[in-house]
N, C-alpha and C positions, 0 to 999 in steps of 0.2 A: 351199110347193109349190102348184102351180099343179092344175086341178082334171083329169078325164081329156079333156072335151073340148080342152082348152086344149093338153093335151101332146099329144094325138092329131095338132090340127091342126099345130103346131110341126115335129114331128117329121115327119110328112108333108111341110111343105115340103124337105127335106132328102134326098127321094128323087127324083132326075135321071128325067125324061122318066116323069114319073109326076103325072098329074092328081091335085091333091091333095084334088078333094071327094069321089075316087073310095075315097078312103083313111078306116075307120072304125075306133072300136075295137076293133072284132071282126074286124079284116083279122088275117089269116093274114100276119104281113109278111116270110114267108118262100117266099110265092107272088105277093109284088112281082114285076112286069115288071124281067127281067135281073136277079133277084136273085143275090149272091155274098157273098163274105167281106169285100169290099168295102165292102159294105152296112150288115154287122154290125162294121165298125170306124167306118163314122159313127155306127151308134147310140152306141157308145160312148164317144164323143169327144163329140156331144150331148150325153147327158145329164153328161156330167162336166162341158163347160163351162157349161149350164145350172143342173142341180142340184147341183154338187157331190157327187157319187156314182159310184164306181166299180163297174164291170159288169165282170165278169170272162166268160170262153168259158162255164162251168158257169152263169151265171146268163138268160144266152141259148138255152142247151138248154134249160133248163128252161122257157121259154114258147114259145109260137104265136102269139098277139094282142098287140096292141099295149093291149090293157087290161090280159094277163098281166105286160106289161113293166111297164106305168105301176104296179101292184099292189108289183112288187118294187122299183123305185125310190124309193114313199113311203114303204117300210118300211125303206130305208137311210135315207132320211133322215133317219128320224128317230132315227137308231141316233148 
């Protein structure tokens, strides 16, 4: 698993018309420019083809930052 900088930035290139040094862990990434559902099925598909981790709807509700994310994907991983 990669460390939270590292996902932070990854994961930020992945969001369309969206400067990615603008993007931190403590972004809200659901007050990304043009954010939608859209958005939270590339999370998803990221981190699955990345980490090997499946993220379900309930595991997206449950955060706001992109450190609350990174938090729940180390801890699938390591399930």
């Amino acid at each position: 698993m990669v460390n939270l900088e590292e996902f932070t930035n990854q994961l930020a290139g992945e969001f369309e018309d969206v400067d990615p040094s603008t993007i931190t862990p403590d972004t809200n990434y659901r007050e990304i420019k043009n954010w939608s559902s859209m958005y939270a099925l590339i999370i998803i598909a990221f981190v699955d083809a990345n980490f090997d981790v499946q993220l379900n709807a309930e595991n997206l509700k449950n955060t706001r930052s992109l450190r609350d994310l990174y938090r729940i994907v180390s801890e699938k991983s390591k399930e």
